[in-house]
C-alpha positions as CSV (number, residue, x, y, z in Angstrom):
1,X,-13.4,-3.0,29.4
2,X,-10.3,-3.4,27.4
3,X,-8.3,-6.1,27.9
4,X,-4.6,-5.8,28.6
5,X,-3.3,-6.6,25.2
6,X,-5.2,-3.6,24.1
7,X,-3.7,-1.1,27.3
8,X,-1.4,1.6,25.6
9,X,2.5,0.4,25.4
10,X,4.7,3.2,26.6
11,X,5.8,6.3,24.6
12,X,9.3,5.0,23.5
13,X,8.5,1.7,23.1
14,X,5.5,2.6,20.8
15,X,7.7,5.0,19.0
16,X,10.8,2.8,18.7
17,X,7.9,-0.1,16.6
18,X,6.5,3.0,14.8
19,X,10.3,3.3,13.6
20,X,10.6,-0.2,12.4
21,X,7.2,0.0,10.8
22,X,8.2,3.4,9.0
23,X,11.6,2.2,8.2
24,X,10.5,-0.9,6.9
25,X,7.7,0.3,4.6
26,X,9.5,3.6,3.6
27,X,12.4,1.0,2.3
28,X,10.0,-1.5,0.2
29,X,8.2,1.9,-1.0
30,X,11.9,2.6,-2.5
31,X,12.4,-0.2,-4.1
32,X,8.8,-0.6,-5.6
33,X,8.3,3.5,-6.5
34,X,11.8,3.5,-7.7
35,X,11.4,0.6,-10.4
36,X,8.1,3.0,-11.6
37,X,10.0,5.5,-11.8
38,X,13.1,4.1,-14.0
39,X,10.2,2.1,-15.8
40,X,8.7,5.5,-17.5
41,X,12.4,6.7,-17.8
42,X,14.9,4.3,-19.3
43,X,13.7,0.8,-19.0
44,X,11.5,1.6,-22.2
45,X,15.0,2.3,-23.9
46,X,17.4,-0.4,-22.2
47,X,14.9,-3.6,-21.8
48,X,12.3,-3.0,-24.9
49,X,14.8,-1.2,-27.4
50,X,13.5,-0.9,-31.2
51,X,9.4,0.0,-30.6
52,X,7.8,3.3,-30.4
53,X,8.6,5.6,-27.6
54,X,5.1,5.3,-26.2
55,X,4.6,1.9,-27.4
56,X,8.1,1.0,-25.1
57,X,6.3,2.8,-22.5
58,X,3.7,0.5,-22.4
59,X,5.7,-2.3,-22.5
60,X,8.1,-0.9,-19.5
61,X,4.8,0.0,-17.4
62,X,3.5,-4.0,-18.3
63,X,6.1,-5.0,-16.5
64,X,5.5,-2.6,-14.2
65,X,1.7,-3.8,-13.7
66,X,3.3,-7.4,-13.2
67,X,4.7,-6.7,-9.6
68,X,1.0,-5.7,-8.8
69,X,-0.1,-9.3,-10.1
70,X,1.7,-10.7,-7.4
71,X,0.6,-8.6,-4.3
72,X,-2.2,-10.8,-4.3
73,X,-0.3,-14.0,-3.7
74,X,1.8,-12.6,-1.4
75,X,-0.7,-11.3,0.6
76,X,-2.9,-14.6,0.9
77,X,0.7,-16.0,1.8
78,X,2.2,-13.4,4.3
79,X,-1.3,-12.8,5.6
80,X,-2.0,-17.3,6.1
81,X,1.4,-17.3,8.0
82,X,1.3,-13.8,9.9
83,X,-2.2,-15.1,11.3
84,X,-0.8,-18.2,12.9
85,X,3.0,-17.4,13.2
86,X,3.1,-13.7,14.0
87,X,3.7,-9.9,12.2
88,X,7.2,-9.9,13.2
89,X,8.3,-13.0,11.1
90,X,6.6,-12.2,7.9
91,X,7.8,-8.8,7.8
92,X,11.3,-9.5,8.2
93,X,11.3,-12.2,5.5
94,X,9.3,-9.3,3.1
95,X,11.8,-6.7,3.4
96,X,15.1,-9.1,2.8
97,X,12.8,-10.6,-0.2
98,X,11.8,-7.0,-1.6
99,X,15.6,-5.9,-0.8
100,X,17.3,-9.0,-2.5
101,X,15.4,-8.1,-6.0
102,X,15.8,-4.7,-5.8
103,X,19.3,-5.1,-5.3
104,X,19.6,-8.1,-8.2
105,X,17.6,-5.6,-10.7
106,X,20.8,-3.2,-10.6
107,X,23.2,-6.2,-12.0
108,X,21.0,-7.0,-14.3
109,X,22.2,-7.4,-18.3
110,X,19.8,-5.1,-20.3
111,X,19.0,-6.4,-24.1
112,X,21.9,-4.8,-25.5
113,X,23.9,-7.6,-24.2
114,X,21.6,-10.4,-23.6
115,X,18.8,-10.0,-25.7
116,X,15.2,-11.2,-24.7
117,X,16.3,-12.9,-21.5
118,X,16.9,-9.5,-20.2
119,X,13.1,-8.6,-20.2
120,X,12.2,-11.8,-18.6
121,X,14.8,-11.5,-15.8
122,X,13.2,-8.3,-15.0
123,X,9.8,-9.2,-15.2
124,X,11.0,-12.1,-12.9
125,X,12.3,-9.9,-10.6
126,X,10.0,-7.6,-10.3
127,X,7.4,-10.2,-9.6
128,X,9.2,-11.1,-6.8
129,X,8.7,-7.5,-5.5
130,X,5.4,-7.7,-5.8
131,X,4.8,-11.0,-3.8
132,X,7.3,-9.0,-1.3
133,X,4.8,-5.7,-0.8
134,X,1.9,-8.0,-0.9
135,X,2.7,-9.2,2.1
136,X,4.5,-5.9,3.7
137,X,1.6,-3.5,4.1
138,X,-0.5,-5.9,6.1
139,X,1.7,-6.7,8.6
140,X,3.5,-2.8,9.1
141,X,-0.4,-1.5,9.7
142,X,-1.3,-4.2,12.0
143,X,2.3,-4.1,14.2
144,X,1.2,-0.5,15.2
145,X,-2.7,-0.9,15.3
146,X,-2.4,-3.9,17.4
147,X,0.3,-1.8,20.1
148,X,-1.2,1.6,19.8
149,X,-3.3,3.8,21.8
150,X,-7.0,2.6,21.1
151,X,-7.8,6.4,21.3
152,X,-5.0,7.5,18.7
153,X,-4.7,4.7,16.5
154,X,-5.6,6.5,13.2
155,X,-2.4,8.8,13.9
156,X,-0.3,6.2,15.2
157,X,-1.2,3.3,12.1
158,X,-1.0,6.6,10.0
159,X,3.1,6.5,9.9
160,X,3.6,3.4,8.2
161,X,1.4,4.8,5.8
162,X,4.3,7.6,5.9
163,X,6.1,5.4,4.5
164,X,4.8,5.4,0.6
165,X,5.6,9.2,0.1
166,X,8.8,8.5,2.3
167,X,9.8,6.1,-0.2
168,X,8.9,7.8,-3.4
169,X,10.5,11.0,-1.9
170,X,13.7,9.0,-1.5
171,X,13.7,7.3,-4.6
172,X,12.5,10.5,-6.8
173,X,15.4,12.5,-4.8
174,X,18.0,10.0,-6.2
175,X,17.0,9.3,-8.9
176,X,16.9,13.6,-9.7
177,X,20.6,14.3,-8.0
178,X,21.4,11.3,-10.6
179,X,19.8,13.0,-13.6
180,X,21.0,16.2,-12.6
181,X,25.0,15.8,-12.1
182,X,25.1,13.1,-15.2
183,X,24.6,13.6,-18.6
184,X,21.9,11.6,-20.4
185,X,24.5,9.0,-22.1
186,X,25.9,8.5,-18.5
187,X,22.3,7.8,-16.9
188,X,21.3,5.8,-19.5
189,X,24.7,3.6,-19.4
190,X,24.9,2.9,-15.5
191,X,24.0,5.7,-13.7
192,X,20.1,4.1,-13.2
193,X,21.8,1.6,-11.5
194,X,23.2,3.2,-8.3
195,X,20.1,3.6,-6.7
196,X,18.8,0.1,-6.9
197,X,22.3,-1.0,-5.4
198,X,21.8,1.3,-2.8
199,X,19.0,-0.8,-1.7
200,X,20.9,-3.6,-0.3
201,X,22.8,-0.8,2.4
202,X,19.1,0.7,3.2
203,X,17.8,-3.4,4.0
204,X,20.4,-4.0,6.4
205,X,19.3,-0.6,8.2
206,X,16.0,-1.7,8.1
207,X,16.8,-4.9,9.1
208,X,18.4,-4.0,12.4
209,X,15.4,-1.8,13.3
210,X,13.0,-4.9,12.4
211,X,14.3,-7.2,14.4
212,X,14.5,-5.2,17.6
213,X,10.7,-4.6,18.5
214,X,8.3,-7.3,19.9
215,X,5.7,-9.0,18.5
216,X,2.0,-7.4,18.9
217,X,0.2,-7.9,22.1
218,X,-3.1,-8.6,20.4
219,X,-1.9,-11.4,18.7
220,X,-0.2,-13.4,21.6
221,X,-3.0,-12.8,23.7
222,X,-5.3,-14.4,20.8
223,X,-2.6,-17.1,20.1
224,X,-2.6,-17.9,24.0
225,X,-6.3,-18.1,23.8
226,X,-6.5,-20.3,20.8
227,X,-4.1,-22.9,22.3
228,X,-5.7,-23.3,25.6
229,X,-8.8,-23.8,23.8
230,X,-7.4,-26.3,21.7
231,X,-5.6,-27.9,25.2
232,X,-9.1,-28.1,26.3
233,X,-10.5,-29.6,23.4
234,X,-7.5,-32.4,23.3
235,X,-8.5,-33.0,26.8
236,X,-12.2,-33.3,27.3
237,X,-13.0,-34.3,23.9
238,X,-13.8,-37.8,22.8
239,X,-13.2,-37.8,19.4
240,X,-10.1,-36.0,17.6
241,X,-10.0,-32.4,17.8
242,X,-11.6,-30.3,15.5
243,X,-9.0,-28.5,12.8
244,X,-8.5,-24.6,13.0
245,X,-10.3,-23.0,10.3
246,X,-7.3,-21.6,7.9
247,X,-7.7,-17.4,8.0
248,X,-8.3,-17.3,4.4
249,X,-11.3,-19.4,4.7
250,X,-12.6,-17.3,7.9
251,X,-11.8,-14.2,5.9
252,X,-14.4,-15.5,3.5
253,X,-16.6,-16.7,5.9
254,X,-16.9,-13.9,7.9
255,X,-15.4,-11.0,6.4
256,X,-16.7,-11.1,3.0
257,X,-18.2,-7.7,2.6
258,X,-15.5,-6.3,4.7
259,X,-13.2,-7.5,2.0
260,X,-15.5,-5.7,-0.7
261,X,-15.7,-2.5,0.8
262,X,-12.0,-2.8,1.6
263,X,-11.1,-3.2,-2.3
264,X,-14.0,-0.6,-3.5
265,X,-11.7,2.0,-1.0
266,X,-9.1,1.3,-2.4
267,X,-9.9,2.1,-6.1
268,X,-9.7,6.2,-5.7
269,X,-6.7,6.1,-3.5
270,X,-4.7,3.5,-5.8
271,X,-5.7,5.0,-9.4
272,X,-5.0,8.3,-8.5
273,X,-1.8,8.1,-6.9
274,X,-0.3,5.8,-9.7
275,X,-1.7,8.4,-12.3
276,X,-0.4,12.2,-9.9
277,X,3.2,10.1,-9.1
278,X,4.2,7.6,-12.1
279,X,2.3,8.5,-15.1
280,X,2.7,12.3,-14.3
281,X,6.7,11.4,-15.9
282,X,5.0,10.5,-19.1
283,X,2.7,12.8,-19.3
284,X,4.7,15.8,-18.1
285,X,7.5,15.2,-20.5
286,X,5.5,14.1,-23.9
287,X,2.1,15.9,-24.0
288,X,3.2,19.4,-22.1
289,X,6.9,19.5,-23.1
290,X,8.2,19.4,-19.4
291,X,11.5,18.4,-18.5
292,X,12.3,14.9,-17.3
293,X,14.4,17.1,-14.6
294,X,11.3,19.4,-14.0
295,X,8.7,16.9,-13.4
296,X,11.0,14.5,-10.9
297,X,11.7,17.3,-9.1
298,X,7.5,18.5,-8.8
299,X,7.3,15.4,-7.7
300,X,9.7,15.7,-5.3
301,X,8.5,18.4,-3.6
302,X,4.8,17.2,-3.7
303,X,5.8,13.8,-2.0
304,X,7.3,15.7,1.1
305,X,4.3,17.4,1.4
306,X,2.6,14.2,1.2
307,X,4.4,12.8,3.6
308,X,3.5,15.8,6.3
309,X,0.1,15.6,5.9
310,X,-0.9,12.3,6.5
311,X,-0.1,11.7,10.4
312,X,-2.5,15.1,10.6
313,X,-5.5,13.3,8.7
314,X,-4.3,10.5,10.6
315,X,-4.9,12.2,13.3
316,X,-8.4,13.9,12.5
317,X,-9.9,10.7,11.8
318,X,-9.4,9.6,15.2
319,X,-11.7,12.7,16.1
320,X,-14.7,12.8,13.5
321,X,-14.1,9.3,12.4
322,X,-12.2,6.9,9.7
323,X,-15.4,7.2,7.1
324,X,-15.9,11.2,6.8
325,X,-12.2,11.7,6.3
326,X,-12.3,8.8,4.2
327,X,-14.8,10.1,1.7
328,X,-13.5,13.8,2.0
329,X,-10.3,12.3,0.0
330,X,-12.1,10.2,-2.8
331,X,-14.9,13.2,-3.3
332,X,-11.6,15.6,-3.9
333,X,-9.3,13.8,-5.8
334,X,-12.5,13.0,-8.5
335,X,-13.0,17.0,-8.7
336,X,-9.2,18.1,-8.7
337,X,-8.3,15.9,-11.8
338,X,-9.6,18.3,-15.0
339,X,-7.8,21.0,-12.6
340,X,-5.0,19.2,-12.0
341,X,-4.4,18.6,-15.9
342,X,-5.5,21.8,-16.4
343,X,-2.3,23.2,-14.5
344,X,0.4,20.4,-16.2
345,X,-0.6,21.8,-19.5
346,X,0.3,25.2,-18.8
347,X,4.1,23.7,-18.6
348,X,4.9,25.9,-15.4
349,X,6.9,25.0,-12.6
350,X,5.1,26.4,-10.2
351,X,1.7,25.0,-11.5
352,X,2.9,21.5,-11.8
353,X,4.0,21.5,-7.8
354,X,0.5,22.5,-7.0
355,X,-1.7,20.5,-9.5
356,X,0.8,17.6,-8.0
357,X,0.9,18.9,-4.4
358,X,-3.2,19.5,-4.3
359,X,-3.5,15.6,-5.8
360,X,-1.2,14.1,-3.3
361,X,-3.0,16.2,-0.3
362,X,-6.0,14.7,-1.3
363,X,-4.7,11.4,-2.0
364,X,-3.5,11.9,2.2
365,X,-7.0,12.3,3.5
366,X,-8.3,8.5,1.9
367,X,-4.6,7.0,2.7
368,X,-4.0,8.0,6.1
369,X,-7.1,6.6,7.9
370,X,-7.2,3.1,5.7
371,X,-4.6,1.5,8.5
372,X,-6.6,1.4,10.9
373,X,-10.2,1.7,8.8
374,X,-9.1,-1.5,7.3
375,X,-7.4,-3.6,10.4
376,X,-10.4,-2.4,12.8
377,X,-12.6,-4.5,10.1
378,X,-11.5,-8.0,10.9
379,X,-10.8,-10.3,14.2
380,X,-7.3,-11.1,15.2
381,X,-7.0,-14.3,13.8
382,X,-7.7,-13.1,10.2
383,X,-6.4,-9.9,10.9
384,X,-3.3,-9.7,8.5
385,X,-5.1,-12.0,5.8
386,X,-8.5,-9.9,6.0
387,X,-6.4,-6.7,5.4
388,X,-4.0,-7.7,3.0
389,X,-6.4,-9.9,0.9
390,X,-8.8,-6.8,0.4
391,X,-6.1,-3.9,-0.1
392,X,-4.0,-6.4,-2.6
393,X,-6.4,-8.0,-4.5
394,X,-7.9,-4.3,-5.2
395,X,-4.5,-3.2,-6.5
396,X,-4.5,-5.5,-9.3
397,X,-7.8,-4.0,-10.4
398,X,-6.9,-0.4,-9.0
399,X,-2.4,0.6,-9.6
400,X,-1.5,-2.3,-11.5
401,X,-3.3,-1.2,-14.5
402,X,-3.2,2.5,-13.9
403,X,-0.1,3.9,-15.8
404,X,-0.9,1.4,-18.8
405,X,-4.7,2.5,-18.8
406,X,-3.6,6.3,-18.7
407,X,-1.2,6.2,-21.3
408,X,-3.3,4.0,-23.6
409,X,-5.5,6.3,-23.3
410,X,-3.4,9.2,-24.4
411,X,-1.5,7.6,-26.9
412,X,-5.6,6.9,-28.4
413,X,-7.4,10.1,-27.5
414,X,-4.0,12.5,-27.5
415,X,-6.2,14.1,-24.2
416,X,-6.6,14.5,-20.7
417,X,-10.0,14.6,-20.8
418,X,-10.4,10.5,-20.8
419,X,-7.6,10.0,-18.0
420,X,-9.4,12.5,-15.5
421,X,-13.0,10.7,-16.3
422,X,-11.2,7.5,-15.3
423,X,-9.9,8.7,-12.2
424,X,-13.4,10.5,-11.2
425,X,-15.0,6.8,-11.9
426,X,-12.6,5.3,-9.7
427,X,-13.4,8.2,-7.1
428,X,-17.3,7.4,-7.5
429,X,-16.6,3.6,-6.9
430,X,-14.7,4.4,-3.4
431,X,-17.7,7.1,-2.3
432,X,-20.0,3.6,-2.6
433,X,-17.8,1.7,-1.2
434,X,-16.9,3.9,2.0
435,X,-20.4,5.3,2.2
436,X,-22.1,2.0,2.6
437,X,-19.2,0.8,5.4
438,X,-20.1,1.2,8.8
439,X,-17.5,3.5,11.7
440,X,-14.9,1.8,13.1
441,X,-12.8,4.0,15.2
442,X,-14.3,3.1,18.7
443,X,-13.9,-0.7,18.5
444,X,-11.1,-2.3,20.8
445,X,-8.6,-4.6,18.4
446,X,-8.7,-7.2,21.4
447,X,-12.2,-7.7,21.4
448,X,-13.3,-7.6,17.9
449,X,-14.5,-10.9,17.2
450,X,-15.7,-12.5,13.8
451,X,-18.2,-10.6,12.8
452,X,-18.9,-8.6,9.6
453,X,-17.9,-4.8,10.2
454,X,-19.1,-3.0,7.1
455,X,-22.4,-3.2,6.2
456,X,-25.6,-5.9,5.9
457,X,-28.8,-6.4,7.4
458,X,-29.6,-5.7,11.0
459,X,-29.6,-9.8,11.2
460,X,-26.2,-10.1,10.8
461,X,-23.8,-10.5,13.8
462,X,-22.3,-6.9,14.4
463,X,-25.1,-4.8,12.5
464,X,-28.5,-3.4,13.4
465,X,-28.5,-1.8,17.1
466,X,-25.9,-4.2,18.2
467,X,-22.9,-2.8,19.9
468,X,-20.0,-2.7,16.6
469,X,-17.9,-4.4,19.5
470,X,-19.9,-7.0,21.1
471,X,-19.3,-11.3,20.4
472,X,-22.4,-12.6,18.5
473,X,-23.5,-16.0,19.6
474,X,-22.6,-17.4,16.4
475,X,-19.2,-15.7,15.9
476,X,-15.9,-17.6,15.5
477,X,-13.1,-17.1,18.7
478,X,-10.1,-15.0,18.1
């Protein structure tokens, strides 16, 4: 029987912490797609002046690769506090953190005017973003998994998950009215910096949704529970009460191959959606003689199809399950990518909106289901540290190095060919991953308790024939 944390909020009040979740995520995507973006298109020029075009496009996308560095921290630090202070909290102090950086990178001095300290204070900064989103994506996912309908929680945990093709669609969109209506000396000079001062007005709107929804049900409930046991404890107990295990240490305790399968998803759907929306500028423009124009506005186009698509795989893997949409995505993103080059190289508009389009589609069906595939893996208590710690620590391996990796290995090989075998290796690591995780759609957030969800031996607590939902004797309280 489900508990009454776990009974389905009403329609508009489920919608209205949807919209702060989608708001919030949609603004850190902004900020974080748009400094990718301006990374492959001026911050080579304006912050790493004097090297080879491609060799400054390394260097802007290293700096790039540095905010991934710091996801991890941030999620081990969002994800220790969110799991004994609360989701709401953390997420407000990640979007003002994300927002305040964003905002700071569009004052900055490039090394024109103060040299090598102008690198550094961007690297600085965009470390910060990192440590922002690291602890962002955790707690968006579980504020709607842990309100939503148990029966229509892929769809509803789907929308913040909306809200990464939200915010590259809104960061491609102005960055392409910029480059449209200004000349290139104009862009170059200050026109890249309007739309990371627009970030501060979007924070404040994101704020004000933030702060007005509650905090999730299934975490009070647990934090009720955990302090009356503790009262009890205090009470009865002779000797000085035993310490709370911290949730990193019961993510490692009980979640460890959780956490591995969690990061082995995660390869596919990170690799190939830094390589179809960021290095696609680079290659686009240098290898098949696209416009700059051209391939922001393919992009464009592609994200707002991405961003229609994924409440609907959402949405399907609530019917067949998170795992067969799961692997659908991985197995078709590894066969589009010799296509998908294929159709840049022809240079045609139309071709480079589907190669893009197709990729992003694909990229949906593993991205949409992950919410609540990867917050239905761990108890409540570990929740937001089990979640973050295995989709953040995977990025470093996974997007961080993705735009250097593809264009080091164009600027060596002068191909495709290398790029796409990457990607389909990345592919092959998720189909292991996913294939040897176990369902999760049916379990009930309230009553998950601390025991491994993904695969093992039939000893383990939660494998074998033993109800996916059921407490094991030796499994740590909520």
């Amino acid at each position: 029987m489900a508990s009454a944390a776990s009974a389905p909020p009403t329609p508009a009040r489920l919608k209205r912490i949807v919209a702060a979740s989608l708001i919030g995520t949609t603004i850190e995507w902004y900020d974080f797609f748009l400094y990718g973006s301006a990374a492959a298109l001026v911050f080579n020029k304006l912050f790493f002046p004097g090297s080879d075009p491609l060799v400054g496009t390394l260097l802007s996308f290293l700096t790039y690769a540095v905010g991934f560095a710091a996801r991890p921290l941030g999620a081990l630090v969002f994800g220790h506090y969110g799991d004994r202070l609360g989701r709401k909290k953390l997420l407000v102090l990640s979007l003002l953190l994300m927002g305040g950086a964003t905002f700071a990178i569009g004052l900055l001095p490039t090394h024109a005017t103060v040299g090598s300290a102008a690198p550094v204070l961007l690297t600085t900064l965009r470390l910060v973003q990192g440590f922002a989103l690291g602890g962002e994506w955790g707690g968006a996912v579980l504020l709607v998994s842990e309100h939503g309908d148990a029966k229509r929680r892929g769809f509803w945990a789907s929308w913040p998950q909306t809200g990464a093709p939200a915010g590259q669609l809104l960061a491609t969109g102005v960055l392409s009215l910029l480059t449209a209506t200004l000349s290139d000396a104009a862009f170059t000079s200050w026109g890249w910096r309007v739309p990371f001062l627009l970030s501060g007005v979007l924070v404040i709107v994101g704020l004000w949704i933030r702060l007005s929804v509650d905090e999730s049900p299934v975490f009070k409930q647990a934090l009720a529970q955990a302090e009356a046991r503790r009262t009890v404890r205090e009470t009865t107990a002779s000797t000085a009460p035993e310490a709370e295990e911290m949730p990193l240490v019961s993510v490692l305790r009980h979640h460890w191959r959780d956490v591995l399968v969690a990061m082995g998803a995660r390869m596919a759907e990170n690799i190939s959606y830094y390589v179809i929306t960021a290095f696609i500028l680079v290659y686009a423009t240098t290898s098949a003689g696209v416009s700059k124009q051209t391939a922001l506005n393919a992009v464009l186009i592609a994200s707002a199809v991405h961003f229609a698509v994924i409440p609907a795989w959402g949405a399907l893997s609530d019917r067949v399950g998170r795992r067969p949409v799961y692997l659908l995505g991985a197995a078709g993103v590894g066969l589009w990518m010799f296509p998908f080059f294929r159709l840049i190289d022809t240079g045609g508009f139309g071709n480079l909106i589907l190669a893009v389009t197709v990729g992003l589609v694909l990229h949906g069906a593993m991205y949409a289901p992950q919410a609540a595939f990867f917050s239905e893996m761990f108890a409540t208590r570990m929740r937001y540290s089990g979640a973050s710690i295995g989709a953040q620590f995977a990025s470093v391996a996974a997007g961080a190095p993705a735009p250097l990796i593809a264009t080091a290995l164009l600027a060596d090989y002068d191909s495709s060919a290398p790029i796409a075998l990457y990607v389909i290796g990345a592919a092959v690591v998720t189909l292991i991953a996913v294939g040897v995780a176990r369902e999760t759609r049916h379990r009930d957030l309230a009553d998950v308790e601390a025991s491994p969800a993904a695969s093992g031996s039939g000893s383990e607590p939660g494998s074998g024939s033993e109800p996916a939902d059921a407490p094991t004797a030796d499994a740590r309280p909520v």
